[in-house]
Structures are given as structure tokens and as C-alpha cells.
C-alpha positions in Angstrom: -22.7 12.6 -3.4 -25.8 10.5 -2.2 -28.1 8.9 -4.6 -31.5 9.9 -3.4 -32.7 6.6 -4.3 -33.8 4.3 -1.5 -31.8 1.0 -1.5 -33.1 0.0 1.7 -37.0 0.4 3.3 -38.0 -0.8 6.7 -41.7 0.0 7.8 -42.9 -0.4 11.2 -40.3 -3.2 12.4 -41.5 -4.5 15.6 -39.7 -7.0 18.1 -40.4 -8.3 21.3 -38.5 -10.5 23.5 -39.9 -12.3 26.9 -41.0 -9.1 28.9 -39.1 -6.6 26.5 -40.5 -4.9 24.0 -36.9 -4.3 22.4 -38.1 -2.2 18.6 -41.7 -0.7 19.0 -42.6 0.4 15.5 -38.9 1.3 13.8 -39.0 2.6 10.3 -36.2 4.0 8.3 -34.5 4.1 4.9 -31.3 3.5 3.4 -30.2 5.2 0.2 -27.3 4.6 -2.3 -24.2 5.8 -1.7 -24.9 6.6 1.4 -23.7 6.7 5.1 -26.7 6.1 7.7 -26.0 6.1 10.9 -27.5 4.8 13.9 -26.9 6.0 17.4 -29.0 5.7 21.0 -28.7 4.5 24.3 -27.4 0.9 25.1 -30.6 -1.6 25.2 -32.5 1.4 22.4 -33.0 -1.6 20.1 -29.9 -0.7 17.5 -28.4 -4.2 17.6 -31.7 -6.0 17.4 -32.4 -4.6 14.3 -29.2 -4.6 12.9 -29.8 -8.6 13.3 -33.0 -8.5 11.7 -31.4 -6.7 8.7 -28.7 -9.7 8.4 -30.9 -12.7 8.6 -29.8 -13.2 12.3 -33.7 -13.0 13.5 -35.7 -14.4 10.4 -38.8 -13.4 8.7 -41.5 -14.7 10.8 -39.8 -13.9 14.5 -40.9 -10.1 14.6 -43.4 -7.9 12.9 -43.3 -5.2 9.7 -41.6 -5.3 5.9 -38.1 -5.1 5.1 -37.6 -3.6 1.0 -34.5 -4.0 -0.7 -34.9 -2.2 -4.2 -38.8 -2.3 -3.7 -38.8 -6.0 -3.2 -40.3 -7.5 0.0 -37.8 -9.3 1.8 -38.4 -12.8 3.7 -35.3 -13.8 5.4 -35.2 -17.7 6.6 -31.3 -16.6 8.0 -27.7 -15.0 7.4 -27.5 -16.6 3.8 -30.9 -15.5 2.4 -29.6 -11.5 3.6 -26.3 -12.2 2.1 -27.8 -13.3 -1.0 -30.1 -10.2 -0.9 -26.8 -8.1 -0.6 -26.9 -7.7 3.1 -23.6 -8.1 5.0 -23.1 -7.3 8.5 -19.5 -6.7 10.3 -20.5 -7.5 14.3 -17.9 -5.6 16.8 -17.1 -9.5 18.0 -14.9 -10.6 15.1 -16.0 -14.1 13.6 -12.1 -15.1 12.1 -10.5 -17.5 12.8 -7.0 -17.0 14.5 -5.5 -20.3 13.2 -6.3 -20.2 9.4 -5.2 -17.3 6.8 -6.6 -14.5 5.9 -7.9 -15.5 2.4 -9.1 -18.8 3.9 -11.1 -16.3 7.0 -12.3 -13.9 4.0 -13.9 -17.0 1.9 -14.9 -19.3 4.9 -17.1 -22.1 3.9 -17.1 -21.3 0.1 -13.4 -22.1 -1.0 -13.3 -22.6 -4.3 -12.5 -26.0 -5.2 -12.6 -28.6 -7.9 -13.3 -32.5 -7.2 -12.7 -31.5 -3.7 -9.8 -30.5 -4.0 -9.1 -26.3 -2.7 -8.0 -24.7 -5.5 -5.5 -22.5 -3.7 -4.1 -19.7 -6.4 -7.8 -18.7 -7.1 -8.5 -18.7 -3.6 -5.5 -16.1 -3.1 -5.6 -14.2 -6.0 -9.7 -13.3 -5.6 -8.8 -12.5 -2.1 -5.8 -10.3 -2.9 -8.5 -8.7 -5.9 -10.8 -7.9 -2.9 -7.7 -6.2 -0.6 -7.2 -4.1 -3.5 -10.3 -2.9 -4.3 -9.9 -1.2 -0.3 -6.6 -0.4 -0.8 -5.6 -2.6 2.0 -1.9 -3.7 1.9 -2.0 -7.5 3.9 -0.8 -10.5 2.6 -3.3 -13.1 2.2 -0.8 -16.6 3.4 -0.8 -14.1 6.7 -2.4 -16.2 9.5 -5.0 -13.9 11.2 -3.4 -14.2 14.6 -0.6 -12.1 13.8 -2.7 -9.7 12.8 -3.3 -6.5 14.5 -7.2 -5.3 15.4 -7.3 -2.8 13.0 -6.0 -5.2 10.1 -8.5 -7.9 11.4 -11.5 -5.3 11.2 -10.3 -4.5 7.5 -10.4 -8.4 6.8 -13.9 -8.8 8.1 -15.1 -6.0 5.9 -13.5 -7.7 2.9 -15.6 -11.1 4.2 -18.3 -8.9 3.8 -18.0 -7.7 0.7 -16.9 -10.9 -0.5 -20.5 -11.6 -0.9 -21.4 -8.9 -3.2 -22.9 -6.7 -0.7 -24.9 -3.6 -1.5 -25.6 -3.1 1.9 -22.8 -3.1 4.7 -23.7 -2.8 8.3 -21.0 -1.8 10.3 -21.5 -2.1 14.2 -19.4 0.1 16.6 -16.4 -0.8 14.1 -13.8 1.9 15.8 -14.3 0.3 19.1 -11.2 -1.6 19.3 -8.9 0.5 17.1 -6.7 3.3 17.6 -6.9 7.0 15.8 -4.3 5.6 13.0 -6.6 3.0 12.6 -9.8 4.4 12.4 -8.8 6.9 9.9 -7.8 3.7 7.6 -11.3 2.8 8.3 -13.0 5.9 7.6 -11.1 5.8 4.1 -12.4 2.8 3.1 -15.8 3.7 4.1 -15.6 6.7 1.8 -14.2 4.6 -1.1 -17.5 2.0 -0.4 -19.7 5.3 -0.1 -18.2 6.4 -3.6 -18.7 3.5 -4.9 -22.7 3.4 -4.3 -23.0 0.9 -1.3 -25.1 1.7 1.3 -23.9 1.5 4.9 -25.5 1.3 8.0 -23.0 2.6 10.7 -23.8 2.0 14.4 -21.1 4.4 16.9 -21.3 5.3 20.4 -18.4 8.2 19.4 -21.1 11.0 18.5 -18.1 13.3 16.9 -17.1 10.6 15.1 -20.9 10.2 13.5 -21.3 14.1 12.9 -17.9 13.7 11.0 -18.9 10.8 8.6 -22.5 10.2 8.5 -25.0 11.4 5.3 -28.0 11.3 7.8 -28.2 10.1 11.5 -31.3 8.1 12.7 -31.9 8.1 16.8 -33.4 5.5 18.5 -34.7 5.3 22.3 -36.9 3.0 23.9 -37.1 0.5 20.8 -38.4 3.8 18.8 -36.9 5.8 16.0 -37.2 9.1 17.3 -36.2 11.3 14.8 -34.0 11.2 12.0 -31.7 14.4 10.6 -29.3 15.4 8.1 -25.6 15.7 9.4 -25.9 19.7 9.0 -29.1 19.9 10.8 -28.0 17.9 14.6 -25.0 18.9 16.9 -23.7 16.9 19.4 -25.8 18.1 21.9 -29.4 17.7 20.4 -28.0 13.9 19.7 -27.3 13.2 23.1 -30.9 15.0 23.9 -32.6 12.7 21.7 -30.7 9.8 22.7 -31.6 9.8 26.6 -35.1 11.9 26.7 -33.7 14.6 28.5 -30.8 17.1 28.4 -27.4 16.3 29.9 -25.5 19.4 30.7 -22.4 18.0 32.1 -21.3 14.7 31.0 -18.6 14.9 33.6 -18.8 15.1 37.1 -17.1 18.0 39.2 -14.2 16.8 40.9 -13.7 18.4 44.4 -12.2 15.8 45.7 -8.5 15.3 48.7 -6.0 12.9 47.8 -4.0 11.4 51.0 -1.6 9.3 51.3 0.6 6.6 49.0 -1.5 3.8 48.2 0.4 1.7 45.5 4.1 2.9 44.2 5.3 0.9 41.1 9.2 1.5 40.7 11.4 0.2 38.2 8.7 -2.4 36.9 10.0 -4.6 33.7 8.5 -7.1 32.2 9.3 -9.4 29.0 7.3 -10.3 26.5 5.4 -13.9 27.0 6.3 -15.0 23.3 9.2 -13.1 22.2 12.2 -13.7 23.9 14.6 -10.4 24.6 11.6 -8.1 23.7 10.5 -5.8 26.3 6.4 -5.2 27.1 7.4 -2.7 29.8 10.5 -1.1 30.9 11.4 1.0 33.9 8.1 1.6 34.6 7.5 4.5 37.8 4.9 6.1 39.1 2.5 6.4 42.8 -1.1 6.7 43.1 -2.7 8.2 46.0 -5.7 7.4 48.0 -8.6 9.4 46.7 -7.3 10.0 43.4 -7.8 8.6 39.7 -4.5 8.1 37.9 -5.3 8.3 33.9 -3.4 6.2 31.6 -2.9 7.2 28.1 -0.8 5.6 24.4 -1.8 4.1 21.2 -2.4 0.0 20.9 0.1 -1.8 22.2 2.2 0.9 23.8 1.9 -1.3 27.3 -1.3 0.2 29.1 -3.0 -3.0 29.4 0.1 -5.1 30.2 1.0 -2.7 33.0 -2.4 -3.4 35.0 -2.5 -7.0 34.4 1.0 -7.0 35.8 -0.2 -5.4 38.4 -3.4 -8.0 38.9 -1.0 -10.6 39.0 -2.6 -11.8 35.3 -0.1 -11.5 32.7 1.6 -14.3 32.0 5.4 -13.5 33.1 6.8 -12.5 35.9 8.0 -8.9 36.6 11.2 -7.5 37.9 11.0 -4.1 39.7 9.0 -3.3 43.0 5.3 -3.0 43.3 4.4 -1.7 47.0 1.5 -1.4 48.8 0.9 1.2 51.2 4.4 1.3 51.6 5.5 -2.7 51.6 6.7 -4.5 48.9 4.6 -6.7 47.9 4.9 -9.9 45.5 2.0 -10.5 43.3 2.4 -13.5 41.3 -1.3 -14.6 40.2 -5.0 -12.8 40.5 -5.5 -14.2 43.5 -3.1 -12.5 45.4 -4.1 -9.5 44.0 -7.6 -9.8 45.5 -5.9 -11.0 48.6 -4.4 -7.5 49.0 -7.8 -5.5 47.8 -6.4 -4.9 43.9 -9.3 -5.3 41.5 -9.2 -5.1 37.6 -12.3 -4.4 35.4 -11.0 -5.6 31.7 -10.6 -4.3 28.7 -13.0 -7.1 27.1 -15.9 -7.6 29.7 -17.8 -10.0 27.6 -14.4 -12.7 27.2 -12.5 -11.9 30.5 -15.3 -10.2 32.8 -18.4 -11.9 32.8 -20.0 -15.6 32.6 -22.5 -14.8 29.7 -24.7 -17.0 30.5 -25.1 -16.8 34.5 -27.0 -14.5 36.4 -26.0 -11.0 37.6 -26.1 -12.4 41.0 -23.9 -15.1 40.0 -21.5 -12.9 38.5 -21.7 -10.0 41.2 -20.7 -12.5 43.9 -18.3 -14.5 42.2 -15.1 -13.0 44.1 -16.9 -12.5 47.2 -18.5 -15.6 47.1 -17.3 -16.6 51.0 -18.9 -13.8 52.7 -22.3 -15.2 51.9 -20.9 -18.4 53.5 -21.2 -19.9 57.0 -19.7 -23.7 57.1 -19.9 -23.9 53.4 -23.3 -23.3 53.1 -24.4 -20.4 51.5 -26.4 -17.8 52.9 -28.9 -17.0 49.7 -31.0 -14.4 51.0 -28.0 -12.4 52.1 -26.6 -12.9 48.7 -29.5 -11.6 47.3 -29.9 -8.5 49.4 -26.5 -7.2 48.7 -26.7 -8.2 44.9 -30.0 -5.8 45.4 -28.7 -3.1 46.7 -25.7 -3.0 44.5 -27.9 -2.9 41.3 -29.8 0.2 43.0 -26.8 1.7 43.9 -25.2 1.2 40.2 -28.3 1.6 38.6 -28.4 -1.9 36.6 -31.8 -2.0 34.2 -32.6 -5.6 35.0 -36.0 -7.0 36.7 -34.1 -9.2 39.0 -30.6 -10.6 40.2 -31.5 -13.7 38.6 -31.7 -11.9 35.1 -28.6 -13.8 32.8 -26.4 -11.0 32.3 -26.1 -11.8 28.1 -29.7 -10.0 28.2 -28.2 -7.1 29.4 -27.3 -3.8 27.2 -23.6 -3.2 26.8 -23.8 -0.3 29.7 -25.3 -2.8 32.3 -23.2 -5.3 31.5 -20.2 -3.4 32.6 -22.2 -2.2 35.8 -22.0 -5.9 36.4 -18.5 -6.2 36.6 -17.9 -2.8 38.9 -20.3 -4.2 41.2 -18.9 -7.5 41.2 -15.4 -5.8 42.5 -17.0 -3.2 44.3 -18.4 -6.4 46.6 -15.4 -7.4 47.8 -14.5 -3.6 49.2 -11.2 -3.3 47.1 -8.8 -0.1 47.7 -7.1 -0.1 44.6 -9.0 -0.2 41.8 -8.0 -0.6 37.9 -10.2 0.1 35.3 -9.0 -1.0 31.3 -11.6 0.8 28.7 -14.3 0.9 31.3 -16.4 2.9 28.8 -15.4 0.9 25.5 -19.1 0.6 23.5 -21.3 2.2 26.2 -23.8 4.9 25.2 -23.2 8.0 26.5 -26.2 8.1 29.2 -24.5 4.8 30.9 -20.5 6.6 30.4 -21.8 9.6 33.1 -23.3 6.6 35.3 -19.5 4.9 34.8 -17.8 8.8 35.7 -19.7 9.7 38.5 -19.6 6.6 39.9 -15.8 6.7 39.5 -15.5 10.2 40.7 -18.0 8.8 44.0 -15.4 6.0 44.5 -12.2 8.4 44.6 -13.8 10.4 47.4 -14.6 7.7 49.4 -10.8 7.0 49.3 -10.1 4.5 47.0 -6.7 4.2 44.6 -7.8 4.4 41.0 -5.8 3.8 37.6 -7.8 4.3 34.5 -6.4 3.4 31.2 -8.2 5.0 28.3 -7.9 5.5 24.6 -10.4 8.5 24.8 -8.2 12.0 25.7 -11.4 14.2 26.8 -12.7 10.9 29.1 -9.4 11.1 31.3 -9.3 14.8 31.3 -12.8 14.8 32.6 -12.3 12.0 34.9 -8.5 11.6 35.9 -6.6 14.0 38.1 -2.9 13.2 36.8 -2.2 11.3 33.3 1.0 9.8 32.3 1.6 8.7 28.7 3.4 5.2 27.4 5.2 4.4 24.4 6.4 0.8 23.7 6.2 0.5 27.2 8.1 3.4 28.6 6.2 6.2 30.5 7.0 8.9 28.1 4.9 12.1 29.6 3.2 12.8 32.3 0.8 15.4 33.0 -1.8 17.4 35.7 -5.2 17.6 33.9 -5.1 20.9 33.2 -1.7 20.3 31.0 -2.5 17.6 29.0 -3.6 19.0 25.5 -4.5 16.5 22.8 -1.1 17.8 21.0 1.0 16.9 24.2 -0.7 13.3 24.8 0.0 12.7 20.9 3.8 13.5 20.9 4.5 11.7 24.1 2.4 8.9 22.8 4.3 8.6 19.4 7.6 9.0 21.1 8.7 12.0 19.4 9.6 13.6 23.1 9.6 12.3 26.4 9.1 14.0 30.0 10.9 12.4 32.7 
């Protein structure tokens, strides 16, 4: 039951950045025992303010009050928010792989005496915090063996473990699978109960209208409106969201597959750290020209192995035959994948995809770098051109080429990478999570595109975690499970209970 009592107040938060004005006048509240969420298009301002919340952007760097319990608050940084209660779970983890998990959940205050760690208090007031979220882990455990989901439930003990009354949670079910998120949505009813407040940003609308007290919707740096669960469908979200209604989130597929472009038969691969243990086995299947080849399982059931395989980037070799347009091919590293016109857009744009800090330009061009060059010079204003016309054609929000692409919203970011492979004219294409923590105006950008791509005649596997996204987008779908291909299915066929039984092994279609 929510406490009607405001915990949080924020009054006209303003914040501008050179030539964006990214909030424009923001208020909203936050009450006890409550769930808040926060939803709107990528670049809408929600991340921006989440930072100003945590201490991330101090008092003095943007405009308007923050109230915590009717007190004004004047953050200098992260440690005057946490000491106001304020913690903040960011979808890039902050652990660290090599050290445990009660060292990762008490980082820089471990409790010590004349220097010296004082070890059994560290554990047993990190094993006091597991409890409280009913989280079974074992504190020696080094993070690195740690699953995602069992690293996001770490960081939210982190968080806590600084007395917070508020808990910001951004995109927190990004990176985990169904099994995993319901953990998640547990706990968050356990804090809810126990009077925190939480401030929950998700790009998965159903997922908001299941857990959220109230929803607030931002667009344009502006918090447009703001609604009770009961009172806001999916639909009027989305409207708010984007300024407009969106009918048909996917695009109508009309489209002639031809012939054989890649076959995969009998693919096996071990894996890189485990001797004897299989990543994929007996893998078979055949995409066609002109068609998108969906690729569903849970975490770890092989769907990302099996296209870095096939990009020549994991690191063993495979067995089995890969063949393109008919010839077997060998591909031992990415650069004979590129060679042969096989492009990957990863799972995790912002580690494997992009250079942060260079230009959209830089990053667009990056694999097709030598046909801007004549005698090894470059040939700029050609560069430029094309990087111009691919950001029209993909629609990238940017004011130039030269814009550094860590600027960008999450949804233009990932328009970055397509372009950057689309550049180099590849035929097969494979696409890991290509709408992971995009807003949903930028994911029909992402389908049509995809659905534009398939008729021109290029080869497409798409590997997704989201059921309706490949039925919307993909004309076949095969399932894995620990790295078998365990069902396989025309669009039409593949029900949410058939995907789930082939995906948990509990049958298999050959």
C-alpha cells in the first residue's frame, strides 16, 4: 500500500548542456512505499535527471530544488546523495570482477581496525544485507563468476548498503532473462513493502504497467504528464512518449526470399575456459537472401556464441561447416568475416560497438575506412558526404558527423553501429540485442530499417530475448538450449508457450 506522504520533491529542474537543452522545467514527486516510474524516448532527459538525483551533476550545475523529507537539498556529489539516502543502480554495473562480492558491496568503506580489514564483520553485514532480499549468494564468491542477474542483485545490495530511502533503478531488466527479472521484481516488492521509495526507469512498457504505483512521462526534457497505473495503457504511454500516435510498431512484411546465402551444418564449438564443455553442438540451419532468421533461448543457451562464431570473434575455433553461398568457407578471425561481407552489431554497443569518445564519422567509417582512401590519403569530403547521407537515411539526431557519439541517446547510438556496417555493403548481416535499452520510437526506426534491408536482399539473423520483437520482425525462428537448436518455427507458429518449452529443454523439434 503506498504512503501518500512525499519522500521525494523536485520543482522545476532545469539542465542544459552545450546546445541541448536536455530537462526544461521537470517536476515530480516521490512517495513512500512507492514504485515511480519513469519512461520516454531515448535523449527525453530520464538519465540526466536520474544523475542529478544521485549527486552525479551537483548543486550548482543546473537549475530548480530538490526536497528530501521537506529539506532542501544541495548536493556537492555521489556521497552527499548517499548520505541524504539516495542510491542509484546505473544499467553499467560499477563491480569489480576480481574482488568478492562482500568486498564489491562495501567498496571503499571496509570495516577495519588499525588498518587492518576486519574480515568476519565485513562478511557477516554483507551476508545480513543478502538476507534482508532474500538473495541466496555467498559472499567469498568473486563477482566474475557471477551471473548478470546475481550481479544486478549485488549492486542493489551496494545500494542499500548505504541506508537508502530512495533507490533509483535504471533499465535494471535490460540484461537479465524472464527467471531473472521475476527475482528482481520480488525484491522490489519486498523494498516497496518495506517503505523505500523507488525510482524505476524501463524501456519494457508492459513491464511498467505491471509494477509501477504511478508512471511519470517525459519528452523533449519535459514531464508531460504523470498517471496512476489504472489510468494509462500501453498505448496512451507510447502516445505520450513520442508526441504522436504509433499504430503499428511493426512493419508489414511482404517481402521474397531467394536463394541460400549462409548454411551452418554440424557447427561445434568448445568452451574457451572449460575444457570438455560444449558452448554449441551440432548446430544446423540456412538463411536465405531476403529473409530475417530470428534467434530465440534464455542467457547462456549459445545465441550469442553462435554469431560470434560466425564473425570469426569467439575465441576457439569451430568444427563443422559454415558455407557461403554455397562454399565452405573458413573464418578464423573478424577480419575474414568482413572480407566475405558478414557484419555483427553486438550485444553490448557501448564496450564492443563503439569508440565513446570519437565522432560518428569516425565510428561510421571505421570498417570502410579504405574506400575514402586514394594512396593513403584520405579523401575527407567524401567521407563526410556518405557519413551524411547515412545519418539521413538512419535518421541519427546529431547536428553533425563530428558530434562524439557518448552525446548520443541510447537509440542513436545503435544507429551508429548499423550505419557503420551498413557502409561497407555487407550481405549477411547479424544483429545481437539490436533493440536492448532503446525507446520504443527508435525500436520501429531499428524494425523498419531491418524489414528495408531484407528486401533489398540481404541475409539476416537476429538474436533476441524479446518473443513479440522476432515475431514482428523475423520470418522463421529457431530456439537453443545449452547450445542445441531445440525448436524451430515459421512466425505464425511460434507461441510464447512453444518458444518457452523448447527454450527450457523440456521438448525438442528436430
Amino acid at each position: 500500500m503506498t504512503n501518500s506522504a512525499n519522500l521525494l520533491v523536485t520543482n522545476s529542474i532545469r539542465k542544459s548542456f552545450p546546445g541541448v537543452q536536455a530537462l526544461d522545467g521537470v517536476s515530480l514527486d516521490l512517495r513512500r512505499g512507492e514504485v515511480h516510474a519513469l519512461v520516454g524516448e531515448n535523449g527525453a532527459g530520464k538519465s540526466t535527471l536520474m544523475k542529478i538525483f544521485s549527486g552525479v551533476y551537483p548543486h550548482g550545475t543546473f537549475e530548480g530544488s530538490i526536497k528530501i523529507d521537506g529539506i532542501e537539498q544541495t548536493f556537492k556529489g555521489i556521497r552527499d546523495a548517499e548520505r541524504a539516502g539516495v542510491a542509484i543502480v546505473f544499467q553499467e554495473f560499477s563491480l569489480v570482477p576480481e574482488l568478492s562480492v562482500a568486498e564489491n558491496i562495501f567498496l571503499g568503506r571496509l570495516p577495519s581496525s588499525s588498518s587492518i580489514v576486519q574480515w568476519n564483520d565485513l562478511h557477516a553485514r554483507a551476508k545480513a544485507l543478502l538476507y534482508q532480499l532474500d538473495v541466496q549468494i555467498a559472499t567469498e564468491t568473486l563477482v566474475r563468476n557471477l551471473g548478470i542477474g546475481q550481479q544486478q542483485l549485488v549492486e542493489i545490495a551496494k545500494a542499500l548498503s548505504h541506508d537508502a530511502r530512495i533507490l533509483i533503478l535504471d533499465e535494471p531488466t535490460a540484461a537479465l532473462n524472464d527467471a531473472e527479472a521475476r527475482t528482481l521484481f520480488q525484491i522490489v516488492d519486498s523494498l516497496r513493502a518495506r517503505g523505500l521509495g523507488l525510482l524505476y526507469i524501463s524501456h519494457r512498457l508492459d513491464e511498467v504497467l505491471t509494477l509501477a504505483d504511478r508512471v511519470t512521462i517525459l519528452r523533449d526534457g519535459r514531464s508531460v504528464a504523470t498517471h496512476s497505473r489504472g489510468d494509462i495503457d500501453r498505448k496512451k504511454m507510447i502516445s505520450l512518449m513520442v508526441g504522436r500516435e504509433i499504430s503499428q510498431v511493426f512493419p508489414e512484411i511482404h517481402r521474397s526470399t531467394k536463394d541460400v546465402a549462409l548454411e551452418v551444418r554440424n557447427l561445434s564449438v568448445e568452451h574457451p575456459d572449460i575444457a570438455g564443455r560444449m558452448v554449441l553442438r551440432d548446430i544446423h540451419f540456412e538463411v536465405r537472401a531476403g529473409e530475417v532468421l530470428g534467434i530465440a533461448g534464455l542467457m547462456g543457451s549459445g545465441r550469442s556464441a553462435l554469431l560470434n562464431v560466425l564473425f570469426g570473434s569467439f575465441p576457439r575455433s569451430y568444427s563443422g561447416e559454415i558455407r557461403l553461398n554455397g562454399t565452405a568457407i573458413n573464418i578464423a578471425r573478424p577480419s575474414d568475416a568482413i572480407d566475405r561481407g558478414i557484419a555483427l552489431v553486438t550485444e553490448d554497443r557501448k564496450r564492443l560497438g563503439l569508440s565513446l569518445s570519437a565522432s560518428i564519422a569516425d565510428n561510421m567509417t571505421l570498417v570502410a575506412l579504405r574506400r575514402f582512401a586514394s594512396a593513403n590519403v584520405l579523401k575527407k569530403q567524401q567521407e563526410m558526404s556518405s557519413v551524411e547521407r547515412m545519418m539521413s537515411d538512419l535518421r541519427v539526431k546529431a547536428s553533425s558527423p563530428e558530434t562524439t557519439v557518448e552525446t548520443l541517446s541510447g537509440g542513436n547510438q545503435q544507429k551508429v553501429v548499423l550505419g557503420r556496417w551498413l557502409m561497407n555493403d555487407p550481405k549477411i548481416l547479424l544483429l545481437d540485442e539490436p533493440t536492448r535499452g532503446i525507446d520504443v520510437g527508435a525500436k520501429q526506426e531499428i524494425y523498419t530499417r531491418i524489414n528495408q534491408l531484407a528486401e533489398q536482399g540481404l541475409a539476416i539473423i537476429m538474436v533476441s530475448s524479446e518473443l513479440e520483437e522476432l515475431r514482428g520482425v523475423c520470418d522463421r525462428i529457431i530456439v537453443m538450449h545449452e547450445g542445441r537448436i531445440t525448436g524451430r518455427f515459421a512466425r505464425h507458429e511460434a507461441t510464447a508457450e512453444a518458444i518457452m518449452a523448447c527454450a527450457t529443454g523440456s521438448t525438442e523439434v528436430a
